[in-house]
Backbone as CSV, one residue per row, in Angstrom:
resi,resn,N_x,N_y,N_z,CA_x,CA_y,CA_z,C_x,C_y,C_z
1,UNK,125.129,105.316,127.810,125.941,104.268,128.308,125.178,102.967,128.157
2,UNK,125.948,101.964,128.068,125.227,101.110,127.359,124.955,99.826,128.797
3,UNK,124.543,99.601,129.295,124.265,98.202,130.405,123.925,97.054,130.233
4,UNK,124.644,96.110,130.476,124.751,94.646,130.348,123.757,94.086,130.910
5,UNK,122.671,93.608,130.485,122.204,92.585,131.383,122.391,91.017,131.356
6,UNK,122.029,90.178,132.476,122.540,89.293,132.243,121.335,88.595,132.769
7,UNK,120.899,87.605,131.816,119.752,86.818,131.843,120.168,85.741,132.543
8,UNK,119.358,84.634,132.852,119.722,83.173,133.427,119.191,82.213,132.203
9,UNK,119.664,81.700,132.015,119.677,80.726,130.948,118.722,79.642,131.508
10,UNK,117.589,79.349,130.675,117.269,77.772,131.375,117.724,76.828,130.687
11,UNK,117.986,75.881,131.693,118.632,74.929,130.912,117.515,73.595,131.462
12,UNK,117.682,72.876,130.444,116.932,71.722,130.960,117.879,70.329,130.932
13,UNK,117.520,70.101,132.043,118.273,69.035,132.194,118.069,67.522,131.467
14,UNK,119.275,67.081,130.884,119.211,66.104,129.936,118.811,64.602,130.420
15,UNK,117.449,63.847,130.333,117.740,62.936,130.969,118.181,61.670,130.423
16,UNK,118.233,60.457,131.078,118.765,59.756,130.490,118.513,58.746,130.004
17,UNK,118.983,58.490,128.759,118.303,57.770,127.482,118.547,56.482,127.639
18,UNK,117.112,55.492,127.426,117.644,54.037,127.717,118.122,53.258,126.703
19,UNK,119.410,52.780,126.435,119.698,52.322,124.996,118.896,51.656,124.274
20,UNK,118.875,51.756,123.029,118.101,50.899,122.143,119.121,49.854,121.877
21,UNK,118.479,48.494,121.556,118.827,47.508,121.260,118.138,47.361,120.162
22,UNK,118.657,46.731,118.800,117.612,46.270,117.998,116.891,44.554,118.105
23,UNK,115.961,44.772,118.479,115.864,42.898,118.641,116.109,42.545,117.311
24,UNK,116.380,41.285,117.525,116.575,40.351,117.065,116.875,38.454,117.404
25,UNK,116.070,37.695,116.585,115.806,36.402,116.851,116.490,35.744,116.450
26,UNK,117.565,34.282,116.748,117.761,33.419,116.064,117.043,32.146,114.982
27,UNK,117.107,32.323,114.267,116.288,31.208,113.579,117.291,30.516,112.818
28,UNK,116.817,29.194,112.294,117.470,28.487,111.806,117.477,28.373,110.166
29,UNK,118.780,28.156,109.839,118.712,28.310,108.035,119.123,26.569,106.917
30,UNK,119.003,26.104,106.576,119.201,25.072,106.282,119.517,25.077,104.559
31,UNK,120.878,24.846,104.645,121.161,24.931,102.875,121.084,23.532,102.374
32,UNK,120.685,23.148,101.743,121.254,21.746,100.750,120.857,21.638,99.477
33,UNK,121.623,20.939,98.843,121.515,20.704,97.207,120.419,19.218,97.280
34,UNK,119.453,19.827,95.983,118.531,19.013,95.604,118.727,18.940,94.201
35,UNK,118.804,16.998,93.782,118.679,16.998,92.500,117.076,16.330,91.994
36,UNK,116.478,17.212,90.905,115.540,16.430,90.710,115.676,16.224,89.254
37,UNK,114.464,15.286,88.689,114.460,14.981,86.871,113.647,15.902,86.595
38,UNK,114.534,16.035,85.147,113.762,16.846,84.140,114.824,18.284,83.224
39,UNK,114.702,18.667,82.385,115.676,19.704,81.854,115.298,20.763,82.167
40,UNK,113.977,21.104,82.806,113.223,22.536,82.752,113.449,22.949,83.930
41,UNK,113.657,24.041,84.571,113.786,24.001,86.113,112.431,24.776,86.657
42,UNK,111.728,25.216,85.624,110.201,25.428,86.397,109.425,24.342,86.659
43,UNK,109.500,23.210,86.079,108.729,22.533,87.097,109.323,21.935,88.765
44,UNK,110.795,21.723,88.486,111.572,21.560,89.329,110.948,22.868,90.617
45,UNK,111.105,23.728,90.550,110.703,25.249,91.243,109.597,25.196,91.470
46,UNK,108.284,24.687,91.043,107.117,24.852,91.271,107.346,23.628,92.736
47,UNK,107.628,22.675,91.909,107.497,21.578,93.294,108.421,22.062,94.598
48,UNK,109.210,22.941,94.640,109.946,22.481,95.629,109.304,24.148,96.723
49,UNK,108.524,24.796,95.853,107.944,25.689,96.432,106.649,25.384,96.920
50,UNK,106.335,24.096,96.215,105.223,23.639,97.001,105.068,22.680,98.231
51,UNK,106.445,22.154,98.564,106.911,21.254,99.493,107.227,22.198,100.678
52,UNK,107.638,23.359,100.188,108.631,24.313,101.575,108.124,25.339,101.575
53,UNK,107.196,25.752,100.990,106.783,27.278,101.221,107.399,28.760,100.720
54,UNK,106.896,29.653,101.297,107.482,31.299,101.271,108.913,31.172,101.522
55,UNK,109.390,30.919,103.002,110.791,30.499,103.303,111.740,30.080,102.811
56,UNK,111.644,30.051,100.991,112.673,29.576,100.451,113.644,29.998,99.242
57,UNK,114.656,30.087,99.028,115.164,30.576,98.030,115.859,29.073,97.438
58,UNK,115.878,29.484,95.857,116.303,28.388,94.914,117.301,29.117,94.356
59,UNK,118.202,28.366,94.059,119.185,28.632,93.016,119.988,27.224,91.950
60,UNK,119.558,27.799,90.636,119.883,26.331,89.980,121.684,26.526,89.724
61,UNK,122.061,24.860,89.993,123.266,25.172,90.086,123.872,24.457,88.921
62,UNK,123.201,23.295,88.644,123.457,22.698,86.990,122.458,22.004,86.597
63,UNK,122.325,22.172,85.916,121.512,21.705,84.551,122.490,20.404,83.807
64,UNK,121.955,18.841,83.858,122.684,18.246,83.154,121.904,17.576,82.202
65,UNK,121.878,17.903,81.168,120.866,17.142,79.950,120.771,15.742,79.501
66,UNK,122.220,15.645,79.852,122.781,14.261,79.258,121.719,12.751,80.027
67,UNK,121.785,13.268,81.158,121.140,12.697,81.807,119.892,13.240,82.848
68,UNK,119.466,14.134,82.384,118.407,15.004,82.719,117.588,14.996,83.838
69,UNK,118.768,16.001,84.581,118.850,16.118,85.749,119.029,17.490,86.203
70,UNK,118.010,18.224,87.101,118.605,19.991,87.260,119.232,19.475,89.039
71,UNK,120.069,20.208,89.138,120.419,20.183,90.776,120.065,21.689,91.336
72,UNK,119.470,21.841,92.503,119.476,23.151,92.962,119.718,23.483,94.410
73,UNK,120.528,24.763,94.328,120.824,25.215,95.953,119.611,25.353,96.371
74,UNK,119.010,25.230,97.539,118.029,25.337,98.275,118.162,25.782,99.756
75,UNK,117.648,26.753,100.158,118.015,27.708,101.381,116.598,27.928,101.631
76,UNK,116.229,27.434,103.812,114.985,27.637,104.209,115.241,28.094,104.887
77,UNK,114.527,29.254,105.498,114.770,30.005,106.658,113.531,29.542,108.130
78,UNK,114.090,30.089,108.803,112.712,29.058,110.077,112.072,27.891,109.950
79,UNK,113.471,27.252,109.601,112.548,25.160,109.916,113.881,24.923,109.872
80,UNK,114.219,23.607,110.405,114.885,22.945,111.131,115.867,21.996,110.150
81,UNK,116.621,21.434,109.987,116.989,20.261,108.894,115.849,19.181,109.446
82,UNK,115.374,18.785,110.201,114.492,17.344,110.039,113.406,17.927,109.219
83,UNK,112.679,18.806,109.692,111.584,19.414,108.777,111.553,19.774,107.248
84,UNK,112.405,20.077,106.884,113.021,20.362,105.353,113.148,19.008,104.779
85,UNK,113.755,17.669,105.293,114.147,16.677,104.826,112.780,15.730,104.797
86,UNK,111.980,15.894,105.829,110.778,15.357,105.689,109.410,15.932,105.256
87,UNK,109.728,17.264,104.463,108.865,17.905,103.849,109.172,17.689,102.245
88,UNK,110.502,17.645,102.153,110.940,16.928,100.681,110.661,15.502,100.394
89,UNK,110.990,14.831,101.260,110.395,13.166,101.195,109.371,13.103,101.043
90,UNK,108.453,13.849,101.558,106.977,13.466,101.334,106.531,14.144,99.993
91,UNK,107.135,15.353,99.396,106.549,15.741,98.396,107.524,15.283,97.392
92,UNK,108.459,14.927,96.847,109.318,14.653,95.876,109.728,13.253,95.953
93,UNK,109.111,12.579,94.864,109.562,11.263,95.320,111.011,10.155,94.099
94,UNK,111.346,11.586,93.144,112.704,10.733,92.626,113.527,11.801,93.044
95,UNK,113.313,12.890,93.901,114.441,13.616,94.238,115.852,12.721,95.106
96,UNK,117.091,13.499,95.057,117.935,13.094,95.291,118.591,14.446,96.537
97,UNK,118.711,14.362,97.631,118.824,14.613,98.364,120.704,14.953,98.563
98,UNK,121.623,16.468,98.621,122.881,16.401,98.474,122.913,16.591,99.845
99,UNK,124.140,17.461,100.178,124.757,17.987,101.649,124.205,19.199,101.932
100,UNK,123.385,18.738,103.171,122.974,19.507,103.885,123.594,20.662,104.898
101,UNK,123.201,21.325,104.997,123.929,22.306,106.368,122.996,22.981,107.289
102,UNK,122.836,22.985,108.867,121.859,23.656,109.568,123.008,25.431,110.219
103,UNK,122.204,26.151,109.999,123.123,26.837,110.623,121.989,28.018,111.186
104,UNK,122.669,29.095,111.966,121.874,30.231,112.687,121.877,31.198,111.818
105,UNK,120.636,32.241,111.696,121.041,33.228,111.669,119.835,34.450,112.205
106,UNK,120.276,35.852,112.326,119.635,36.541,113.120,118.819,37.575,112.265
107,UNK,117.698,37.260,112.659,116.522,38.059,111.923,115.664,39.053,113.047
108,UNK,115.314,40.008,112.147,114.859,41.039,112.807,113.582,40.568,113.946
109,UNK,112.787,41.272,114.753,111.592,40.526,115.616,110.776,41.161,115.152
C-alpha cells in the first residue's frame, strides 16, 4: 500500500524590492548654425573643436564656394548659450554667428 506523505514546503518570504529609478541629470544643449570662411570644412572643424571641446557635434550644412563660405550645425552638450557664444567670440574671429537654441536634455548620472 502505498502512503502519502506530506512535506511542508518552505517558503521564503518575498521581500520587498525598492524600485529602481534610473538617474538621470538635466543638462543643457545648445544648437546653432555657424558660418565660417573657407571651402574646406577641416579647418573649419579643427577650430570649432578647439573653441568648444569634447561636447560637441558638427554637422556641415552647406558648403558655398561662390563665396566661400562652409555653414555648420553645431550642438554642445553641458554649457549654457552664453558660454558657447563667448567661447566662439573669443576663438573665431570672422565667424558669423546663426540661430541659436538652448534647450534640456536628460543624460545619464
Amino acid at each position: 500500500m502505498l502512503q502519502s506523505t506530506v512535506t511542508r514546503a518552505t517558503l521564503r518570504p518575498r521581500g520587498l524590492r525598492a524600485p529602481t529609478f534610473s538617474t538621470s541629470v538635466r543638462v543643457p544643449l545648445v544648437t546653432l548654425d555657424v558660418t565660417v570662411p573657407g571651402t574646406s570644412s577641416a579647418i573649419g572643424r579643427r577650430a570649432l573643436h578647439a573653441a568648444l571641446g569634447k561636447n560637441l557635434q558638427l554637422y556641415v550644412v552647406s558648403i558655398d564656394k561662390r563665396n566661400e563660405r562652409i555653414t555648420f550645425r553645431v550642438e554642445v552638450v553641458s554649457r549654457t548659450l552664453d558660454e558657447v557664444i563667448s567661447a566662439l567670440a573669443g576663438a573665431l574671429d570672422r565667424a558669423i554667428l546663426g540661430r541659436a537654441v538652448e534647450s534640456m536634455v536628460r543624460r545619464p548620472a
